[in-house]
C-alpha positions in Angstrom: -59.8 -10.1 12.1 -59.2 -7.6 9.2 -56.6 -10.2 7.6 -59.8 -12.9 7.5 -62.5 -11.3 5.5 -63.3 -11.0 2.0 -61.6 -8.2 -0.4 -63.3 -5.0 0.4 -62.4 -1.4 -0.9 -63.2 2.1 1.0 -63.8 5.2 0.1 -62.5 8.7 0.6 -64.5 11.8 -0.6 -65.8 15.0 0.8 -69.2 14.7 2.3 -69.9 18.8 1.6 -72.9 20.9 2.9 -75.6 17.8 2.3 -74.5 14.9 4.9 -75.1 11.6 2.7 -76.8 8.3 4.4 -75.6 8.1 8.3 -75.6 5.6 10.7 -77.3 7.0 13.6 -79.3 5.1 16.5 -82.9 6.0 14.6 -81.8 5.5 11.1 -79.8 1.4 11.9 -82.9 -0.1 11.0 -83.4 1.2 7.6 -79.3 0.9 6.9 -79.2 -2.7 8.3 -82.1 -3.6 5.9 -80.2 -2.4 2.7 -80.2 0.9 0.8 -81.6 1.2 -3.0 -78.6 2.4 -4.9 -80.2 4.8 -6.3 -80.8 6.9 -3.1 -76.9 7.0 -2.6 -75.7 10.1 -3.8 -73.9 9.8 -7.3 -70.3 9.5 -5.4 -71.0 6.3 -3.9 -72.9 5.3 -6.9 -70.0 5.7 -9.0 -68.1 3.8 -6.6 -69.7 0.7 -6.3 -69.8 0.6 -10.2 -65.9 0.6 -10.0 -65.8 -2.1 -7.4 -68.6 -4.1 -10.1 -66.7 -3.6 -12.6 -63.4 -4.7 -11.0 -64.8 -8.4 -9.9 -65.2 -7.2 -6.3 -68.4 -7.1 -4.1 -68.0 -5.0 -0.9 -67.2 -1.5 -0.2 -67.0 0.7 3.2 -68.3 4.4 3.4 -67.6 6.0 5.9 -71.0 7.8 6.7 -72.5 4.2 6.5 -70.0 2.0 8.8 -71.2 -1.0 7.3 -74.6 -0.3 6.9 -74.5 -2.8 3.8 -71.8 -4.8 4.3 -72.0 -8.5 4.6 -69.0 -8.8 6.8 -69.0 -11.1 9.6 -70.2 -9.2 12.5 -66.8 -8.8 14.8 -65.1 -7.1 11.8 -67.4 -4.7 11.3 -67.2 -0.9 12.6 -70.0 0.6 12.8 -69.9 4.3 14.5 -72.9 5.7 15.7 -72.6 9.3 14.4 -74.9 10.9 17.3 -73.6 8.5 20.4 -70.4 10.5 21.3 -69.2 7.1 23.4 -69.2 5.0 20.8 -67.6 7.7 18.2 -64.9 8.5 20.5 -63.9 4.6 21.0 -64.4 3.7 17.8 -62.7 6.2 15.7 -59.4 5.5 16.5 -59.9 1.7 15.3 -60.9 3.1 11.4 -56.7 2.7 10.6 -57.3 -1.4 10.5 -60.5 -0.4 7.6 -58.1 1.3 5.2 -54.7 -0.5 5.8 -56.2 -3.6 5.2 -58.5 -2.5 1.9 -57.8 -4.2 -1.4 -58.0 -0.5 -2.5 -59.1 2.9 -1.4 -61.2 4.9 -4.3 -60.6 8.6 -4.0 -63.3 11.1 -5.5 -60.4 13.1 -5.1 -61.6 16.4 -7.6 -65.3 16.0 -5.8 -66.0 19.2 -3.5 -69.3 17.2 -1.9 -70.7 13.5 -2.4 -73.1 14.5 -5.4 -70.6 14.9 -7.8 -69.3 11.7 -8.3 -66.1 10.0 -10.0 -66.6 10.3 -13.7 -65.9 14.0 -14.3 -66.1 15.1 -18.5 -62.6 15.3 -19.7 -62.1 18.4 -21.9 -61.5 18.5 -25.4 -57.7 19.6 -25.1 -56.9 16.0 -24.0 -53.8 15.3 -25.8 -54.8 11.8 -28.2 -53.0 8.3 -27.8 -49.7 8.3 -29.1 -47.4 5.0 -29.8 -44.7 5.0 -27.2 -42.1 2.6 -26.5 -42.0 2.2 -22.8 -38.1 2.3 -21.5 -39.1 -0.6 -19.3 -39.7 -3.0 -22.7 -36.2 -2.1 -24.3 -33.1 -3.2 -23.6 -31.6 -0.2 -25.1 -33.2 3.5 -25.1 -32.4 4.0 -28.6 -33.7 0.6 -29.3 -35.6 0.3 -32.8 -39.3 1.1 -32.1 -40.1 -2.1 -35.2 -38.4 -4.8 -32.7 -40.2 -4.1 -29.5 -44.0 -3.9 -28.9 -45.7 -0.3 -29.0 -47.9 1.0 -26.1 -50.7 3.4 -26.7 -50.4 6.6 -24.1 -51.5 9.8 -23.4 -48.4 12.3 -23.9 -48.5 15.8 -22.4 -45.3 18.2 -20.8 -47.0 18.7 -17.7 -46.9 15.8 -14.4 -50.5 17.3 -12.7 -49.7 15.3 -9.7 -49.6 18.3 -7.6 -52.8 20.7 -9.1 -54.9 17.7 -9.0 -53.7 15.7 -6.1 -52.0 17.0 -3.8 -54.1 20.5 -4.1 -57.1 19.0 -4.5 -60.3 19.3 -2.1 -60.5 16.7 -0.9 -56.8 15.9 0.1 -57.2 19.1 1.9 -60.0 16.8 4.5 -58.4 16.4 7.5 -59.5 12.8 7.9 -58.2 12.0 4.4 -54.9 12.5 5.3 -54.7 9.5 7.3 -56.9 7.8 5.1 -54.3 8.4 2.3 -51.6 7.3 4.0 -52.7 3.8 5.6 -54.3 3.3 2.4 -52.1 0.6 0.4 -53.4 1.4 -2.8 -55.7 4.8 -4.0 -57.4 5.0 -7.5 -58.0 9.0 -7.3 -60.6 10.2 -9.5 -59.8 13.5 -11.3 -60.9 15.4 -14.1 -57.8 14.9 -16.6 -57.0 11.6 -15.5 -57.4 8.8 -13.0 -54.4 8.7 -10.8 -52.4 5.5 -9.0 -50.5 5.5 -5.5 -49.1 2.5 -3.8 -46.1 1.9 -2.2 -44.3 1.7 -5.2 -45.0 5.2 -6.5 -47.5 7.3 -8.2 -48.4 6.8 -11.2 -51.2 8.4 -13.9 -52.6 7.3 -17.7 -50.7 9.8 -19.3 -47.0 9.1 -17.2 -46.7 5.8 -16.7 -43.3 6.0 -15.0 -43.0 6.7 -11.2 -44.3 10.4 -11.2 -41.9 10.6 -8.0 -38.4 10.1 -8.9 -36.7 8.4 -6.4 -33.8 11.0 -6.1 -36.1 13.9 -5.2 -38.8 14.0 -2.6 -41.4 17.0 -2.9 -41.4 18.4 1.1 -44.7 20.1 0.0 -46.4 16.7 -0.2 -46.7 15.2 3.2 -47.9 12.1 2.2 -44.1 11.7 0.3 -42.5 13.2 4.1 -44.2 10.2 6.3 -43.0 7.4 3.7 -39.7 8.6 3.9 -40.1 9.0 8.0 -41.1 5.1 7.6 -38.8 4.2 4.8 -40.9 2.6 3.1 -40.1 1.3 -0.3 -39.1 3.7 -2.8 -38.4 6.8 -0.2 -35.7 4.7 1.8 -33.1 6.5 0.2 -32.4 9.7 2.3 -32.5 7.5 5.6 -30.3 4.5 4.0 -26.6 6.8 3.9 -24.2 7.5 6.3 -26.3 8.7 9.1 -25.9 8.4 13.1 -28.9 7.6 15.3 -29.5 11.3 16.3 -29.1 12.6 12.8 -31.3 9.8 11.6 -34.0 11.0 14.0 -33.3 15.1 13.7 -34.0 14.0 10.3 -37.6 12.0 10.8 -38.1 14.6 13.3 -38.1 17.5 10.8 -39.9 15.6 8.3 -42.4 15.3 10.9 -43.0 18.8 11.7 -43.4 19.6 7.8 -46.1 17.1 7.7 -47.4 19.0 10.0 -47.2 22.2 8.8 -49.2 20.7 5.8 -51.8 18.9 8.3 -52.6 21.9 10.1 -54.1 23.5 7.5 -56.3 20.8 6.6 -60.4 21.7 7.5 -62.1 19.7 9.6 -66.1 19.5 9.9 -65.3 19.2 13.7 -61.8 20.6 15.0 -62.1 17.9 18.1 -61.3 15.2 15.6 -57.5 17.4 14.7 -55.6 14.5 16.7 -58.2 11.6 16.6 -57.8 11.7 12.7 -53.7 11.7 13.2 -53.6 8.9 15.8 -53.3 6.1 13.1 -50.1 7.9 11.8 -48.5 8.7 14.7 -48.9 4.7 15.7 -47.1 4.5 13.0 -44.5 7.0 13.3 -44.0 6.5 17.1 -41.7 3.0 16.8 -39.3 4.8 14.5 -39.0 8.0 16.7 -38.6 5.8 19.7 -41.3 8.0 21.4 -44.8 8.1 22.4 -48.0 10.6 21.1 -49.0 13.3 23.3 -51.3 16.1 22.8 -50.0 16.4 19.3 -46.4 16.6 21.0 -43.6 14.1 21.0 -42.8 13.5 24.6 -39.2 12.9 24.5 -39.1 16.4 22.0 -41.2 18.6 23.8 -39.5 22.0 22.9 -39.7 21.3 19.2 -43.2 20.9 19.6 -43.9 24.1 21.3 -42.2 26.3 18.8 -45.5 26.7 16.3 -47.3 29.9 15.3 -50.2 31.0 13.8 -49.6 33.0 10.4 -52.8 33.8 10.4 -55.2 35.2 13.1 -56.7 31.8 15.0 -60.3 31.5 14.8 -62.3 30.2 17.8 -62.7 26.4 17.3 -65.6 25.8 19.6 -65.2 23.4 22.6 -61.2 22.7 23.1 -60.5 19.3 22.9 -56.6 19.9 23.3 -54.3 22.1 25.7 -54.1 25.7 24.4 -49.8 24.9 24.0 -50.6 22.3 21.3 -50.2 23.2 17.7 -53.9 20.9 17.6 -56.1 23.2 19.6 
């Protein structure tokens, strides 16, 4: 199992108009004997040196399903990317990879795989400035000379939503699961590196909670499933005095704003819109008291129906979905 392997961390980045490295059925050979670091495109480059340089020794790609990891063989996935079988079973078992990473590493500013993490800050990066955390006081207005000073980047602005939540790569379909079964997610940016966990978010410049627990942004639906879930921190709109049905009118609505945001993610192919949702809604399902079907809830069908297009719809291809669902 997952639970009995070493410390591994995965990555989440946008592959762009060059595929990277792929496990297929001609090219297992050459994976299985090991890849030279320096054909990886500067992405994954970048990442392994974070996972060096961190004490750790395996990673998971995506693309490469193992390709290079020494994992005991019955907790590996590996996907063939050209056997449509094996993709199809497969897929839906990827949730186990990143909820039970140390860490996920998000090249979350990189538009393809060549750009890598360590993007060139600009000069207008505000300097270090003494700070006395609020945390290390037992008073706010606490002398700074009898407490120890931190060093931090100050600014006005909390970037949280121009270079995370807007960012291209958390507009991948795929990465929004990825992001939320993730326990942990170092995102790369140019400013700044950024922290999530279940605890909060977190960057170098704002090293309170750049969530406060009193408001939750509806426009980030990564925020909406953690208060569907009630998981620590975002427990606090479902924890008042709330019946059953309102309780669920309310997980319900938060629900249908995820997605809102979902459906406007891009997919490379639009038959993965609910295979790339599936670990979520496993999720989701227990505390709805419902099951998953064709992107509807079955017990709330009629809520599920009412969707629109704002936009014209663009032919998708081959339909994977009925034409009702909001997913075809």
């Amino acid at each position: 199992s997952f639970t009995d392997i070493e410390p591994y961390f995965t990555l989440s980045h946008c592959w762009g108009q060059k595929q990277p490295h792929k496990l297929t059925e001609v090219s297992e050979g050459r994976l299985r004997a090991g890849i030279k670091i320096e054909e990886l495109p500067r992405t994954f480059q970048d990442a392994a040196t974070v996972v060096r340089k961190l004490g750790f020794r395996y990673l998971w790609i995506d693309s490469l399903h193992g390709a290079y990891l020494n994992l005991p063989a019955d907790s590996i996935i590996c996907i063939f990317q050209d056997n449509i079988a094996d993709w199809s079973s497969e897929a839906v078992q990827m949730r186990n990879v990143y909820r039970y990473a140390l860490c996920n590493i998000a090249a979350t500013a990189a538009t393809d795989s060549d750009v890598g993490l360590f993007l060139r800050r600009t000069p207008s990066t505000p300097r270090l400035l003494p700070v006395v955390p609020f945390w290390g006081t037992s008073s706010v207005h606490q002398e700074a000379s009898e407490t120890k000073l931190h060093w931090f980047r100050v600014d006005i602005h909390r970037p949280w939503d121009t270079y995370v939540t807007k960012a291209p790569l958390t507009l991948r379909g795929w990465v929004f699961q990825e992001r939320h079964l993730s326990r942990r997610i170092m995102h790369f940016a140019p400013p700044r590196v950024f922290w999530e966990c279940f605890e909060g978010s977190y960057d170098e410049h704002y090293p309170l909670n750049l969530v406060s627990e009193s408001s939750y942004p509806i426009d980030d639906p990564q925020v909406t499933i953690k208060v569907i879930l009630a998981e620590p921190k975002y427990d606090k709109p479902l924890s008042g005095e709330l019946s059953f049905q309102e309780t669920a009118s309310l997980r319900q609505y938060l629900w249908q704003k995820s997605i809102e945001s979902y459906s406007n993610c891009r997919f490379t192919k639009p038959s993965d819109v609910l295979i790339a949702l599936e670990g979520i809604a496993q999720d989701v399902a227990p505390y709805l008291e419902d099951r998953f079907l064709a992107g509807l809830w079955q017990k709330r069908p009629l809520e599920g129906l009412c969707w629109y297009n704002e936009e014209p719809l663009a032919h998708r291809g081959e339909r994977s979905t009925p034409t009702w669902s909001w997913a075809t």
